[in-house]
C-alpha positions as CSV (number, residue, x, y, z in Angstrom):
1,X,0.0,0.0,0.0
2,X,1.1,3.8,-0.7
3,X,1.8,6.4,2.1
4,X,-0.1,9.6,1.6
5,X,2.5,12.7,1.8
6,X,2.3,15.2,4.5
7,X,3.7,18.1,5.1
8,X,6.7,16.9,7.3
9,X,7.2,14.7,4.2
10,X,8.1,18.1,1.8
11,X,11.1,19.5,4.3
12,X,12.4,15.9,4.2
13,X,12.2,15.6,0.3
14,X,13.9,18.9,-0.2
15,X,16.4,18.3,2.4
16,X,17.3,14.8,1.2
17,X,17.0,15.7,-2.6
18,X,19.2,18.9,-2.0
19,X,22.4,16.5,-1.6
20,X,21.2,14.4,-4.4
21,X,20.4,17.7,-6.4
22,X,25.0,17.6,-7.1
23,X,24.4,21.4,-7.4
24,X,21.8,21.8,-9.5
25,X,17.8,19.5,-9.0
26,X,16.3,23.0,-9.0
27,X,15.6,25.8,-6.0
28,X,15.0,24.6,-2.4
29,X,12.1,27.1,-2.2
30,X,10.1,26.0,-5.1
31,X,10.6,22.5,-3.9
32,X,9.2,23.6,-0.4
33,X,6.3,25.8,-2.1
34,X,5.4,22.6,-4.7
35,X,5.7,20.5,-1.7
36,X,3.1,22.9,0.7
37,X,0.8,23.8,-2.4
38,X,0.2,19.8,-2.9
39,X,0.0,18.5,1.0
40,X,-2.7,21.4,1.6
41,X,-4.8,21.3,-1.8
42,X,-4.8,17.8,-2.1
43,X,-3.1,13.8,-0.6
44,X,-0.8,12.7,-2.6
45,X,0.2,9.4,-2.2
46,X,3.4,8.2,-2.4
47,X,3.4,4.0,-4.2
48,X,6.1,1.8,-4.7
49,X,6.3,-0.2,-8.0
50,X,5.3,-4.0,-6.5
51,X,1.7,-2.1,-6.0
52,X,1.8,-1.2,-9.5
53,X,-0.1,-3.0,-12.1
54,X,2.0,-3.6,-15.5
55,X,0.2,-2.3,-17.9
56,X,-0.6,1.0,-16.2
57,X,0.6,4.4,-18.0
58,X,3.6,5.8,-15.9
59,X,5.2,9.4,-17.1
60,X,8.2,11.2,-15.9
61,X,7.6,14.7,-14.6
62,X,10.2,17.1,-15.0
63,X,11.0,20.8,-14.9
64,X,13.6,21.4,-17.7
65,X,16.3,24.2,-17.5
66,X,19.1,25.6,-15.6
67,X,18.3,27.0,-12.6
68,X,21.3,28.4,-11.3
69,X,20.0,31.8,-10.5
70,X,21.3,32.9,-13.9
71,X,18.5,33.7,-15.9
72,X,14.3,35.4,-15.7
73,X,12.4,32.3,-14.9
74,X,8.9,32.0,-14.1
75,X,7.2,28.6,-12.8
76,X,3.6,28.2,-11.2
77,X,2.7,24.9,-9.8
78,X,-0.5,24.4,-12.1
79,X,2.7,24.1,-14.9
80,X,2.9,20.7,-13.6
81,X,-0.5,19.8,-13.5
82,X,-1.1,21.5,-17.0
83,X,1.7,19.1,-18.7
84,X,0.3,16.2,-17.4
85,X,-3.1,16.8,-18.9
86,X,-1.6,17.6,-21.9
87,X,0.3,14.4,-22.2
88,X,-2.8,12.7,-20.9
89,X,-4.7,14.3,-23.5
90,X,-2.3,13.2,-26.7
91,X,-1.8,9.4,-24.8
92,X,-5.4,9.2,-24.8
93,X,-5.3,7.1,-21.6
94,X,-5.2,7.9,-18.1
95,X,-1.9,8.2,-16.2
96,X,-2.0,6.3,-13.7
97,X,1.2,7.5,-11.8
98,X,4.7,10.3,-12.3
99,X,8.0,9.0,-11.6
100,X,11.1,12.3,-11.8
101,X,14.2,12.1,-14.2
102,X,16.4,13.0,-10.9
103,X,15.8,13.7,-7.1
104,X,16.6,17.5,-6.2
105,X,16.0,20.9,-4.4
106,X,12.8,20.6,-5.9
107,X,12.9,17.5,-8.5
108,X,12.3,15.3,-5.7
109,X,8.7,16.8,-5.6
110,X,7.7,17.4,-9.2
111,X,5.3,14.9,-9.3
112,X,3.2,15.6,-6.0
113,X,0.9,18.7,-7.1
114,X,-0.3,16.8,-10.2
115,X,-0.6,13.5,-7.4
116,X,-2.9,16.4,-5.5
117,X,-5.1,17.5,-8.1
118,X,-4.9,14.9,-10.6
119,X,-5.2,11.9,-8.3
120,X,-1.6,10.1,-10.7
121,X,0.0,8.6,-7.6
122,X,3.6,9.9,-7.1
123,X,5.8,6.5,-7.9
124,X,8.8,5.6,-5.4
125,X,10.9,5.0,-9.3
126,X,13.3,7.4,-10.4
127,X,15.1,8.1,-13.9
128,X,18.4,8.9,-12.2
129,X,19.2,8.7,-8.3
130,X,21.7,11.9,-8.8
131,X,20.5,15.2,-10.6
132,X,21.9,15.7,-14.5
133,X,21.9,17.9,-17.1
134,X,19.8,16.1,-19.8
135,X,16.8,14.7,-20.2
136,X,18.2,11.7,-22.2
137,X,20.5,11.0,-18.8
138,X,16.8,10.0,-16.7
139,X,15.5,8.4,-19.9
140,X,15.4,4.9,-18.8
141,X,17.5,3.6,-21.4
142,X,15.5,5.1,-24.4
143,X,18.0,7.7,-25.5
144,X,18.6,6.1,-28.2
145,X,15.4,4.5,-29.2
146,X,13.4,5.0,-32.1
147,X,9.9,4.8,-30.2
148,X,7.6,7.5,-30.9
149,X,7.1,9.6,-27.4
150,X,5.0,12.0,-26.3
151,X,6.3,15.0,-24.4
152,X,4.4,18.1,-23.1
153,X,6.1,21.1,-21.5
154,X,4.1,24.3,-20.0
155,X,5.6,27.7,-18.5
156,X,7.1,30.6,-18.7
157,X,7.6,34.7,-18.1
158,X,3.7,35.4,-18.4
159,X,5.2,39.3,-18.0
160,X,7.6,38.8,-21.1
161,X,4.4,36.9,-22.8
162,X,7.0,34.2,-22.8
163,X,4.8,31.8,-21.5
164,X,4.3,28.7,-24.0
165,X,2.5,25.4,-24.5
166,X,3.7,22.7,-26.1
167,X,3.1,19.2,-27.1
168,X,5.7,17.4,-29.3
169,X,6.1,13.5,-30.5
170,X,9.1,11.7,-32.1
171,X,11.9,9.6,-30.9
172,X,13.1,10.8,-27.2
173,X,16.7,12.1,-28.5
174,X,15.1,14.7,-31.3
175,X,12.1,15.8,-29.8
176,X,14.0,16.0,-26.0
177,X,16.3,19.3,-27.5
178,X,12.8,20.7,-28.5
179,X,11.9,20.9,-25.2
180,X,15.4,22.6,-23.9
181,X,14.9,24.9,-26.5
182,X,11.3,25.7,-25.3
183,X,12.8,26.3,-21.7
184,X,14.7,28.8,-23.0
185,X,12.5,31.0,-24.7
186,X,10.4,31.1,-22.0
187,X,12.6,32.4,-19.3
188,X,15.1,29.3,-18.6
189,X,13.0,27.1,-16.4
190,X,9.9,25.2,-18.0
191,X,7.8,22.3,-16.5
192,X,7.2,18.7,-18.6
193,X,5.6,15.7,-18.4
194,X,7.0,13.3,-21.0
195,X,7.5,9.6,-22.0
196,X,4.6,7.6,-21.1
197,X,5.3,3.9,-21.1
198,X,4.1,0.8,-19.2
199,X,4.9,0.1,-15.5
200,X,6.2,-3.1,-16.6
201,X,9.3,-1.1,-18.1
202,X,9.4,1.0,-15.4
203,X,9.9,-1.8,-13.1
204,X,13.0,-3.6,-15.2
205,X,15.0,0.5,-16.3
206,X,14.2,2.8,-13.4
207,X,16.3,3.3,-9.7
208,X,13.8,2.0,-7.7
209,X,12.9,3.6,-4.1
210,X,14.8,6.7,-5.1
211,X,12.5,8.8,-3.6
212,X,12.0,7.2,-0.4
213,X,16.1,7.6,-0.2
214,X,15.4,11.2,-0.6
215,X,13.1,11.3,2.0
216,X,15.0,8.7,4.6
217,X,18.3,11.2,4.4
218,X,16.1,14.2,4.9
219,X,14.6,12.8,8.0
220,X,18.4,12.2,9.1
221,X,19.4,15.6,8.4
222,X,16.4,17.2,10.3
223,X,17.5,14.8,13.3
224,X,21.1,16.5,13.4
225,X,20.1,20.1,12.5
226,X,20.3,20.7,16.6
227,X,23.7,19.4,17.2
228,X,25.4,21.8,14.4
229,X,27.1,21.3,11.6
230,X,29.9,18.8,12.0
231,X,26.7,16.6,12.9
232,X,24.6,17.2,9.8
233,X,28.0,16.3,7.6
234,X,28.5,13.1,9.6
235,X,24.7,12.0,9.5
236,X,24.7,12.3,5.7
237,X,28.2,10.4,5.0
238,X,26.7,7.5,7.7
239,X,23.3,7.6,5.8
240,X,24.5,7.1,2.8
241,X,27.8,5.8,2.6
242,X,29.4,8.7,1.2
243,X,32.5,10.6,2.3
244,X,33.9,14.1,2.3
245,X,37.3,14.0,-0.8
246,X,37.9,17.4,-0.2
247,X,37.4,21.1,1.3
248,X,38.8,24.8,1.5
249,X,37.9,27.8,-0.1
250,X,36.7,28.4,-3.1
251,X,39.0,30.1,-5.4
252,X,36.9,30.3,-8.7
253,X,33.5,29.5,-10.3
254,X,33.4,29.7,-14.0
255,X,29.7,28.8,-14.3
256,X,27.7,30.6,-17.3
257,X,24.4,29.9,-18.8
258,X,23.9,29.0,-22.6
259,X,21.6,29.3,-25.1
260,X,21.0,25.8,-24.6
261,X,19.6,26.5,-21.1
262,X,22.8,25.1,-19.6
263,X,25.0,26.4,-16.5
264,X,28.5,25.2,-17.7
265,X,31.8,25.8,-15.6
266,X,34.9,24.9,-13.6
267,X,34.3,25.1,-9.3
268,X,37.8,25.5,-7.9
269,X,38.0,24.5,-4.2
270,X,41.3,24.8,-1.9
271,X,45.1,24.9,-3.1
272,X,48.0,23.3,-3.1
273,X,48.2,19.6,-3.1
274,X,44.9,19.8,-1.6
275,X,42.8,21.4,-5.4
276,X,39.5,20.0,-6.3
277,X,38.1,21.2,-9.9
278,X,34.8,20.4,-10.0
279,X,33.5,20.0,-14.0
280,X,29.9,21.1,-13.9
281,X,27.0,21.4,-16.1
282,X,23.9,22.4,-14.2
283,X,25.2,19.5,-11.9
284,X,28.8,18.6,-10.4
285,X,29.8,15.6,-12.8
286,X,33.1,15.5,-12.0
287,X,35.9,16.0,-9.4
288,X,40.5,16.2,-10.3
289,X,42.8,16.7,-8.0
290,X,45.5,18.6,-7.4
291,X,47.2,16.2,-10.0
292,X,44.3,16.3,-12.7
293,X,43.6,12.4,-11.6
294,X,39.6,11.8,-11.5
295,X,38.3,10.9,-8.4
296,X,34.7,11.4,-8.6
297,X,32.5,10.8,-12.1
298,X,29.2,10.8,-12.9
299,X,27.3,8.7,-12.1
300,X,28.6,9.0,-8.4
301,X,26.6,11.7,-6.1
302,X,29.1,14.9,-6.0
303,X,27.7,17.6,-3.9
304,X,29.0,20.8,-2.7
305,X,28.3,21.3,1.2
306,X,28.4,24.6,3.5
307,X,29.9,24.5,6.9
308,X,26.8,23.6,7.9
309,X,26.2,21.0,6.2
310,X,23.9,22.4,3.7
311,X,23.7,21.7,0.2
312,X,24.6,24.7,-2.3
313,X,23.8,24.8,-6.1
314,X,26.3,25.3,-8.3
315,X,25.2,29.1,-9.1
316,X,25.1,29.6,-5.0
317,X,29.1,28.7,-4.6
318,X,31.3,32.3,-4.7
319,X,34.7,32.4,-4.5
320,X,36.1,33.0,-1.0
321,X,33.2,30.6,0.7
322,X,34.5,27.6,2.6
323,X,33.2,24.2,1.3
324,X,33.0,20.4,1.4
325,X,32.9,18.6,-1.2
326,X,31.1,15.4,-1.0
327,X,31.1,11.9,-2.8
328,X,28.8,8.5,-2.9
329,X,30.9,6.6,-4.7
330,X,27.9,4.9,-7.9
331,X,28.2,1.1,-6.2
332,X,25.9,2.0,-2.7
333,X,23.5,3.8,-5.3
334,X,20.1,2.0,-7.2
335,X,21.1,3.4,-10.7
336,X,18.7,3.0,-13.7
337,X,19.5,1.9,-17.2
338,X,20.4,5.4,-18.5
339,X,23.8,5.1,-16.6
340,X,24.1,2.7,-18.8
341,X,23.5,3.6,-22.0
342,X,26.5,4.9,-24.3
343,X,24.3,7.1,-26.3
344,X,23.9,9.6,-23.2
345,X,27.4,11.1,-22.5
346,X,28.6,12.5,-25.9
347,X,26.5,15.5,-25.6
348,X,28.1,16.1,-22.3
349,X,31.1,14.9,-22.7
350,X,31.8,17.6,-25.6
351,X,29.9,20.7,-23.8
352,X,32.2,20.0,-20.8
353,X,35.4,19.0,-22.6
354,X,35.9,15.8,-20.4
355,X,35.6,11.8,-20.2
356,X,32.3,10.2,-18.3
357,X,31.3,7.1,-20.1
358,X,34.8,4.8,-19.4
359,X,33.9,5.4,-16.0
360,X,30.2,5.1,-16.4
361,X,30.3,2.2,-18.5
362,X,32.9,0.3,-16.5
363,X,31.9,-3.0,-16.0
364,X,28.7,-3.0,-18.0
């Protein structure tokens, strides 16, 4: 049986998806206003997949841009619920429940207002554990494949009249840019619902109890808030198996946004033998040391961390502020079958100038 969501549930999920969010996953305050809006208009209920018939309709609901605090963005909650009748609508079947591409500031709750209003439960399934930059990267493994998909997005400036509607089909890789694209006209920051597909494929491609995760670490963090911030950081590494692989100042962020509604940079953090470079597109990907050695890669969790323990997106982290970095290495992670699909990381390998897939192949 599901769990119906409550209000303690929203600080959790944002708390919890912030350190999964890798610096990007969205804004902590439109998590927590997504979260409040869909606990007090409605009870959404959060299912796991064994309660899930296979044949029922399961989207992915996603908000699509770079929110790093670079650009004009406008996002209302009914977004979320619009793209979902939209898809509904060109499906011709009801949804029966939203899975998220990625946990996050506010990912981790994309699916709960449409839950509210809608009645689509909110599935305990994710597309990717760890926040990314594409849409292909939470695709379940169908990147590549030459399925025709339905994808929706709705949003937008309404001041700037950049608000748009949309409703595209065609194979997930060409229609998925049409969607970035959209984001980008209309302010930087657009919600979608897209892909609908059987729960039976669900069940066999997606990270499985990746929200509950989400919400276990954020219950852990709210236990430590009151012994300080040495606690919180120690409370997340023994939740999750992660570690701290390095800290200091920050000495430079080269983040800007594209036209492809990206945030791309280099975070520099402490000197000496001690340098992390953080590669980041709208998310941490990567982590060299001093040496350029790699030793952090997608798909591991990378997360910047205040002294208090608190998660900060890549646009928040100025130079001169004293951070963690933090690290769950990908083997004590659920990962889905986008991690390993080959046709994902060219895109970002070449906007970021790096290697992912040896690593995020290795073994499969």
């Amino acid at each position: 049986m599901g769990r119906i969501l409550t209000l303690k549930d929203v600080e959790a999920a944002v708390k919890g998806g912030s350190v999964f969010a890798c610096g990007g996953g969205g804004w902590a305050g439109h998590g927590r206003e997504l979260g409040t809006l869909a606990v007090t208009i409605g009870r959404p209920e959060l299912v796991g997949m064994d309660d899930v018939p296979d044949d029922a309709w399961i989207a992915t609901a996603a908000a699509i841009g770079a929110p790093g605090g670079l650009t004009d963005w406008e996002m209302q909650g009914m977004d979320y619920v619009k793209a979902v009748q939209l898809t509904q609508e060109a499906l011709g079947a009801p949804i029966y429940g939203l899975i998220i591409g990625q946990n996050g500031m506010s990912s981790t709750l994309n699916a709960w207002l449409p839950s509210a209003v809608l009645g689509t439960k909110v599935i305990d399934a994710v597309g990717d554990v760890r926040a990314h930059p594409t849409g292909d990267m939470g695709s379940l493994g169908l990147a590549n494949s030459p399925q025709q998909m339905i994808q929706s997005a709705v949003g937008g400036k309404r001041a700037s009249n950049a608000y748009i509607e949309l409703v595209v089909r065609g194979a997930t890789a060409k229609v998925s840019p049409i969607l970035r694209k959209a984001s980008d006209m209309s302010g930087g920051f657009i919600a979608s619902c897209r892909n609908p597909i059987r729960a039976a494929y669900v069940r066999q491609h997606a990270a499985l109890g990746g929200i509950s995760m989400a919400l276990a670490l954020g219950e852990t963090i709210i236990a430590a808030e009151g012994r300080g911030g040495a606690a919180v950081v120690d409370a997340i590494c023994k939740q999750t198996g992660g570690s701290i692989i390095g800290s200091g100042k920050v000495a430079r962020n080269t983040l800007r946004y594209t036209d492809e509604a990206f945030d791309i940079g280099v975070i520099e953090v402490g000197e000496g033998a001690h340098k992390r470079l953080i590669h980041v597109m709208n998310e941490h990907m990567a982590v060299d040391d001093a040496h350029g050695a790699r030793i952090a890669s997608y798909p591991d969790v990378i997360t910047t961390l205040d002294m208090q323990g608190n998660p900060l997106s890549a646009g928040q982290v100025r130079e001169g502020m004293e951070v963690l970095v933090f690290h769950i290495h990908k083997s004590a992670l659920p990962l889905s079958s986008s991690v390993s699909d080959p046709a994902v990381y060219p895109p970002v390998e070449k906007a970021l100038g790096i290697n992912l897939a040896n690593y995020a192949l290795e073994g499969k």
